[in-house]
C-alpha positions in Angstrom: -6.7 1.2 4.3 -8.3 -2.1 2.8 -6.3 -5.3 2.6 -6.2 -5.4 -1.1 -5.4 -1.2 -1.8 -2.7 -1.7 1.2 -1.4 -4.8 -1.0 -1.5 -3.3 -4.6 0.2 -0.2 -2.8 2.5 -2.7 -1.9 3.4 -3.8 -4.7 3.4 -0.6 -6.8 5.9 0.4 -4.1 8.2 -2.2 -4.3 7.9 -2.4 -8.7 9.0 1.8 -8.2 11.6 1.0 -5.4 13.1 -1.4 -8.2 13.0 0.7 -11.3 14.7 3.2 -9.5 17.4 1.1 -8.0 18.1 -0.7 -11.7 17.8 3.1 -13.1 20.5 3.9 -10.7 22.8 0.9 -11.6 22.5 1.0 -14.8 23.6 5.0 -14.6 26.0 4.1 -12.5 27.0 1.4 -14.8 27.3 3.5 -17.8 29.1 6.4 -16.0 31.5 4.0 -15.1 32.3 3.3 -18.8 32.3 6.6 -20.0 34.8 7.4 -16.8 37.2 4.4 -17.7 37.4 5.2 -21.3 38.2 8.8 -20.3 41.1 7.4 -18.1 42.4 5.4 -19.9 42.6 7.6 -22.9 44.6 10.4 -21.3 46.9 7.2 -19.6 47.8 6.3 -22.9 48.1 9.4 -24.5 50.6 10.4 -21.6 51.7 7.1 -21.7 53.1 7.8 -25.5 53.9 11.3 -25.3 56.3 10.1 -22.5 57.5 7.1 -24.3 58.1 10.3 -27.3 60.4 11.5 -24.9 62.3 9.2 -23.1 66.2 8.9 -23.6 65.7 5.0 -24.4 63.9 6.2 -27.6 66.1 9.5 -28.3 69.1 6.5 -28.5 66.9 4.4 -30.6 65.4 7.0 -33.3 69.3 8.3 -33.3 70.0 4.8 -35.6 67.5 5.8 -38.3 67.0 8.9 -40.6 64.2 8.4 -42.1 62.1 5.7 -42.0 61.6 4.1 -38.8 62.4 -0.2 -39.7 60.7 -3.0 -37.8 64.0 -3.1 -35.2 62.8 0.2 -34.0 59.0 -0.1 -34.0 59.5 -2.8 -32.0 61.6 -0.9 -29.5 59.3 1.6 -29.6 56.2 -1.0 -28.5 58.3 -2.6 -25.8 58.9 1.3 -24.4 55.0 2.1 -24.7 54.1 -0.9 -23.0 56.7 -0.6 -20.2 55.8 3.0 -19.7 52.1 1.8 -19.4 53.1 -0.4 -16.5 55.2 1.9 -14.6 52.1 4.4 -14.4 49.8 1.5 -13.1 47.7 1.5 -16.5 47.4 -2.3 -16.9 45.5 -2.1 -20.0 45.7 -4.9 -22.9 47.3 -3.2 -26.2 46.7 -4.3 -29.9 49.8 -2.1 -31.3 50.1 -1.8 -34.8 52.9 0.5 -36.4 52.6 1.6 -40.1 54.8 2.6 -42.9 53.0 6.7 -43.6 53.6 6.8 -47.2 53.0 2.7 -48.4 50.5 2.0 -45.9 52.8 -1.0 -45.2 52.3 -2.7 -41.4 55.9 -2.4 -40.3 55.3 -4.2 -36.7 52.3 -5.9 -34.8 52.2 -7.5 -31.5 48.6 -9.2 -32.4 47.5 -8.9 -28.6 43.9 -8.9 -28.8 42.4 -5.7 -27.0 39.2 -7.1 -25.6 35.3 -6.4 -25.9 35.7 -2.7 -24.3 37.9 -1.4 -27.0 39.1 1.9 -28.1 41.4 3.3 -30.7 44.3 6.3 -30.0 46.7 7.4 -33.7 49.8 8.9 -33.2 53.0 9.8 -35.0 56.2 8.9 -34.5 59.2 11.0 -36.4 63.1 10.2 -36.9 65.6 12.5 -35.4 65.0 15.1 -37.9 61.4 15.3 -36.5 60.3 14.3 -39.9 57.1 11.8 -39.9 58.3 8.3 -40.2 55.7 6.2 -38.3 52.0 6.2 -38.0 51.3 4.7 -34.6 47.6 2.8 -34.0 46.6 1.5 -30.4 43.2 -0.5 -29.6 42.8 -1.3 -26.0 40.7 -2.3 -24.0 40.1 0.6 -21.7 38.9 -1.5 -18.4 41.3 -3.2 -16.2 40.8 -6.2 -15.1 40.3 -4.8 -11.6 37.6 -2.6 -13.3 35.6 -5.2 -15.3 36.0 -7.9 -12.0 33.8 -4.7 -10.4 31.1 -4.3 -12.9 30.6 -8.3 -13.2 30.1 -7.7 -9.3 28.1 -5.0 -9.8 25.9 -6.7 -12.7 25.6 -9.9 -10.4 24.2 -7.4 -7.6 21.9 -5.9 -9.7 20.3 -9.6 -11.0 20.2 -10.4 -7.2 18.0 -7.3 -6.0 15.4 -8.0 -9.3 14.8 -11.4 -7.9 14.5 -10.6 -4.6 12.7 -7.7 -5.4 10.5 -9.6 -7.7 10.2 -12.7 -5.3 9.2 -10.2 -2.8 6.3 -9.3 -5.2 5.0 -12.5 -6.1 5.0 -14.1 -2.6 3.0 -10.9 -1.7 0.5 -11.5 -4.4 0.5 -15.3 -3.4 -0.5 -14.3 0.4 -3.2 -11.7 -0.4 -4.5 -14.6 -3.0 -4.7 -16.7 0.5 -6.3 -14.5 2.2 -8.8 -13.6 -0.5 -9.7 -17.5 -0.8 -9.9 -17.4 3.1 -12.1 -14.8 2.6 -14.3 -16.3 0.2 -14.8 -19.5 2.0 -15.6 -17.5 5.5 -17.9 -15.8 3.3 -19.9 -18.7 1.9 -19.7 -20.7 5.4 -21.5 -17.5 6.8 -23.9 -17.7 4.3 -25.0 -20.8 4.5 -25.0 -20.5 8.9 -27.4 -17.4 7.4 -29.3 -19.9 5.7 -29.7 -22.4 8.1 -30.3 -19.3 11.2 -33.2 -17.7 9.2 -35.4 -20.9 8.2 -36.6 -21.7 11.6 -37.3 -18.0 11.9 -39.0 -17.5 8.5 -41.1 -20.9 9.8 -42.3 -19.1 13.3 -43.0 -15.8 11.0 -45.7 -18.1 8.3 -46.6 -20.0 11.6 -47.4 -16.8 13.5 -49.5 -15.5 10.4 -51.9 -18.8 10.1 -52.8 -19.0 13.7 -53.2 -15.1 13.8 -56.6 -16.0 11.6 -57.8 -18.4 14.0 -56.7 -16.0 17.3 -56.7 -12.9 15.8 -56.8 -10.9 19.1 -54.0 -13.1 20.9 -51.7 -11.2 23.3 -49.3 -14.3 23.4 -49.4 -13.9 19.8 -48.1 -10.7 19.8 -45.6 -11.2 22.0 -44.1 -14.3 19.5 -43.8 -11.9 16.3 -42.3 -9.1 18.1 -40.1 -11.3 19.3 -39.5 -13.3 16.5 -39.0 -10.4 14.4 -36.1 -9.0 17.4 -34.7 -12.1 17.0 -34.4 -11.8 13.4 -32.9 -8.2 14.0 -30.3 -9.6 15.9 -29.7 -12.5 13.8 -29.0 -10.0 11.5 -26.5 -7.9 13.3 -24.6 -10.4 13.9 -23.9 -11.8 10.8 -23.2 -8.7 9.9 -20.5 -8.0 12.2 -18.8 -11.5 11.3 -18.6 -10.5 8.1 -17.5 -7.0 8.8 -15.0 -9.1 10.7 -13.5 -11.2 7.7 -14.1 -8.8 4.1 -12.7 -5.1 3.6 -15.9 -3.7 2.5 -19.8 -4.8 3.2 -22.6 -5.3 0.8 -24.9 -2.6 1.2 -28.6 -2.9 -0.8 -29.5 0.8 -1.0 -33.2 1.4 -0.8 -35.1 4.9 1.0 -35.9 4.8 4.6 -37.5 7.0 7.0 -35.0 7.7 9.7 -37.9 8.6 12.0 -39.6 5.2 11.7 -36.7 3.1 11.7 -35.2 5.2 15.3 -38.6 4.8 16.5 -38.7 1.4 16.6 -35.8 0.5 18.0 -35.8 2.7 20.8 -39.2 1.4 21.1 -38.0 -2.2 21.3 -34.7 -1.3 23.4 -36.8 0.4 26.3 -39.0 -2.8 26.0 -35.2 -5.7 26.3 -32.2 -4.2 27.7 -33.3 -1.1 29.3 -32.3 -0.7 33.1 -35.1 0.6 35.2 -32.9 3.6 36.6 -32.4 4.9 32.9 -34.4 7.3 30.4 -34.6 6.6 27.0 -35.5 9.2 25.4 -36.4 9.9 21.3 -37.0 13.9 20.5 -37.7 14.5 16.5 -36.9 18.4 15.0 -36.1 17.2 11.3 -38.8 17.8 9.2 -37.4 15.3 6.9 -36.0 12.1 7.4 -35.8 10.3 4.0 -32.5 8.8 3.2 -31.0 6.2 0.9 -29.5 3.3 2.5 -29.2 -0.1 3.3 -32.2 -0.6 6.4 -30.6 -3.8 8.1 -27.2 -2.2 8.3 -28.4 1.3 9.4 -30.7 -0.3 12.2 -27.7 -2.1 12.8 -25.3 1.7 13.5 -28.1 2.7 15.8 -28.6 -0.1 18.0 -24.5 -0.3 18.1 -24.9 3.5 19.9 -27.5 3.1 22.2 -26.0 -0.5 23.3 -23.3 1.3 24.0 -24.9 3.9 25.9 -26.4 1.6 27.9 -23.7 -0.7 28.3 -21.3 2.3 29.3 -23.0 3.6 32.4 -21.5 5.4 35.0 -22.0 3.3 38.3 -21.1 6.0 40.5 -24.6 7.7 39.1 -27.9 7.1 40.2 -30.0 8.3 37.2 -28.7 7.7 33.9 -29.9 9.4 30.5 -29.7 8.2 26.9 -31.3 10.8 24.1 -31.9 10.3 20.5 -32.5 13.6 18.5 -32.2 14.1 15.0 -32.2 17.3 13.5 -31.2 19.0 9.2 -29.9 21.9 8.0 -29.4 21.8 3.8 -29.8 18.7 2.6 -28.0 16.8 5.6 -29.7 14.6 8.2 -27.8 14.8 11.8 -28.8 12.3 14.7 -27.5 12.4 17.7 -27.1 9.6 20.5 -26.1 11.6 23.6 -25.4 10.0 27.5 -24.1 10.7 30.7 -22.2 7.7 30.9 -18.5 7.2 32.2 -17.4 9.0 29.1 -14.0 8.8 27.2 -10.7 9.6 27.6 -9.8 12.6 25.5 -6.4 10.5 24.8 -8.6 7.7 23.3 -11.4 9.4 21.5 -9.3 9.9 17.8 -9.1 6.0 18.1 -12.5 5.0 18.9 -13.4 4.2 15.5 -10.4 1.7 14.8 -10.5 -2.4 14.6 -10.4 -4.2 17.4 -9.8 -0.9 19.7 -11.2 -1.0 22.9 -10.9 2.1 25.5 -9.8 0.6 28.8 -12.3 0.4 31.5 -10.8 0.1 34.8 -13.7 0.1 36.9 -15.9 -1.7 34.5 -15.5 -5.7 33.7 -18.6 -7.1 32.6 -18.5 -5.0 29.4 -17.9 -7.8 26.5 -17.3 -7.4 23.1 -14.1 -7.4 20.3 -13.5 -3.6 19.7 -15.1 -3.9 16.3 -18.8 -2.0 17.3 -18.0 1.6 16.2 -15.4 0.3 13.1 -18.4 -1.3 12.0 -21.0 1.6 12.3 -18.2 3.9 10.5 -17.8 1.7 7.9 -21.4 1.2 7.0 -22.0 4.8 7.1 -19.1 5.9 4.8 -20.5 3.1 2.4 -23.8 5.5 2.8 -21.9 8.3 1.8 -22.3 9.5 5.3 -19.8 9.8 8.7 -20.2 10.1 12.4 -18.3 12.2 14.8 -17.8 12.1 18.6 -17.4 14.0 21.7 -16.6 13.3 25.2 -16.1 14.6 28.4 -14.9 12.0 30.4 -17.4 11.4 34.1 -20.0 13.5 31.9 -21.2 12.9 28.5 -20.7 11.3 25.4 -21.9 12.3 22.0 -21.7 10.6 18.7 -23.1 12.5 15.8 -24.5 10.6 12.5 -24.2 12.7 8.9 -26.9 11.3 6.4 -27.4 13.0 3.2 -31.6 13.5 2.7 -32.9 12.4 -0.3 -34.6 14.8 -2.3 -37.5 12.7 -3.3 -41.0 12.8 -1.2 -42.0 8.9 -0.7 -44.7 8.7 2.0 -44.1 7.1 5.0 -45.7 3.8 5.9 -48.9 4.6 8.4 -48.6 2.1 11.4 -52.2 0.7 12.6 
């Protein structure tokens, strides 16, 4: 996965991780409420209907026929609220008592029932079980117990959003880093690119003014092949260092013969690194070979597999074998880079094509390099809209399999003199 999908992954991850968590507070929250209010309305509504019928009261509404006075009310609140207490159901009570027919307050203990309020209405009758009070409670229907928790629980809440949302922001401060690193690794390589290919681009227009005046010079010859390998090279490897420090590489699509361009550099590796006990080898069935791509970074993919042919020889072997084919069926090119080098591990091979992955060589030490090779060559082909596959047999063979899609258009291939 890139650096900056993995990161906005990241943070999509964490923003859902804490809408989910806040959706579940704040549930849990409001269930909370609705469960305390419920509670506490059937605590008082017990609470009263006991109060109703306690002896204490039965002696009290016993001393009044009709209407209940202010004496009684007042007896009647210090019941309720003693009732309350006995049951556990701490709850702050505004009780008000009123006269049923004038509408006149008769007794209120102005006790203030808080922001979570509620409101329960009953009667209360005289011994003849005739209506002679109208009985009004607002309470607060959270304990104090109950609204300590859901500060607690609030405070909680606060503290996951801003870790949560620090979380986010020193992510996006660290990819923004690592993006400015980028950017700066990017424009030092540029301008080592710069400085690498002007003494080459001066041997090129050198090599073309004294071609006039020796126009038959082997030595010659020898300079602008070389020069232009050296340029090659230059090439892959500032490649590969900025395969090493971006996500994705900047590919300048344009067609290319496939046959010309394998040509060539089997051509010039059989002429540099080629061991003497080795067969390179270059066998053509496509009838096409036109693709679109970018021609530095493909010649790039290719020399990466035969290198590695080469460089992964099987000592034990006395002959060793390297063949390029390339072959279609549809509108897909296939090349192949076969060997009968030491091979790989089948325990290795679903790896091969990760960063910095190198498959341990026991018997081999001189074989340099940073695991980034066939990372590289996957990447540029899957920025071709092509892939590569591999099989092994480890002591025997190796295969690695390049998928090109042809391109349908006929551009004639440059004639070499």
């Amino acid at each position: 996965m890139a650096v900056r999908q993995f990161y906005r992954f990241l943070n999509l991850l964490l923003l859902f991780i804490t809408l989910a968590l806040g959706s579940i507070y704040i549930y849990f929250l409001f269930y909370t409420l609705k469960y305390a209010k419920n509670v506490s309305s059937r605590e008082i509504e017990y609470g009263i209907y006991k109060t109703l019928l306690s002896p204490r009261w039965n002696i009290s509404r016993a001393s009044f026929l009709e209407k209940l006075d202010k004496r009684a009310a007042s007896e009647f609140a210090k019941l309720l609220r003693e009732t309350l207490l006995e049951s556990h159901a701490d709850y702050e009570l505004h009780i008000q008592i009123f006269d049923p027919e004038n509408k006149e307050l008769i007794f209120d203990n102005r006790t203030p029932a808080g922001p979570f309020k509620a409101s329960l209405k009953a009667s209360i009758r005289n011994r003849n079980f005739q209506k002679s009070g109208e009985l009004v409670i607002n309470y607060q229907y959270l304990t104090k117990r109950q609204i300590i928790q859901i500060l607690l629980l609030i405070a909680s809440l606060l503290i996951m959003i801003i870790i949560m949302l620090t979380t986010i922001y020193l992510i996006n401060q660290q990819r923004h880093a690592q993006e400015r690193h980028q950017i700066m690794t990017m424009n030092t390589l540029s301008n080592i690119s710069h400085e690498i290919r002007s003494p080459i681009t001066a041997i090129s227009l050198a090599c073309e003014s004294l071609r006039k005046q020796l126009p038959n010079s082997k030595m010659l010859d020898i300079i602008e092949k070389e020069n232009q390998r050296m340029s090659q090279l230059t090439e892959k490897v500032l490649e590969n260092l900025k395969f090493q420090h971006s996500d994705k590489l900047m590919v300048q699509k344009e067609p290319i013969h496939v046959h010309e361009l394998l040509s060539d550099i089997v051509q010039n590796i059989r002429m540099t690194i080629l061991p003497s006990n080795t067969r390179l080898s270059l066998i053509i069935s496509s009838p096409r070979d036109l693709v679109m791509g970018d021609k530095v970074l493909l010649t790039s993919v290719f020399y990466n597999l035969i290198e590695n042919a080469v460089k992964y020889q099987d000592p034990a072997k006395p002959f060793h074998w390297i063949e390029v084919s390339t072959a279609s069926r549809g509108n897909t090119l296939r090349i192949s880079v076969k060997d009968n080098g030491v091979g790989i591990p089948g325990a290795y091979i679903k790896h091969v094509f990760d960063r910095f992955f190198r498959v341990p060589t026991n018997d081999i030490h001189n074989v340099k390099g940073h695991g980034l090779g066939l990372a590289f060559v996957k990447s540029v082909l899957e920025s071709m809209d092509g892939h590569i596959t591999v099989k092994s047999e480890l002591g025997k063979e190796t295969e690695f399999v390049v998928y090109l899609n042809l391109h349908p258009e006929k551009i004639p291939s440059k004639q070499k003199n």
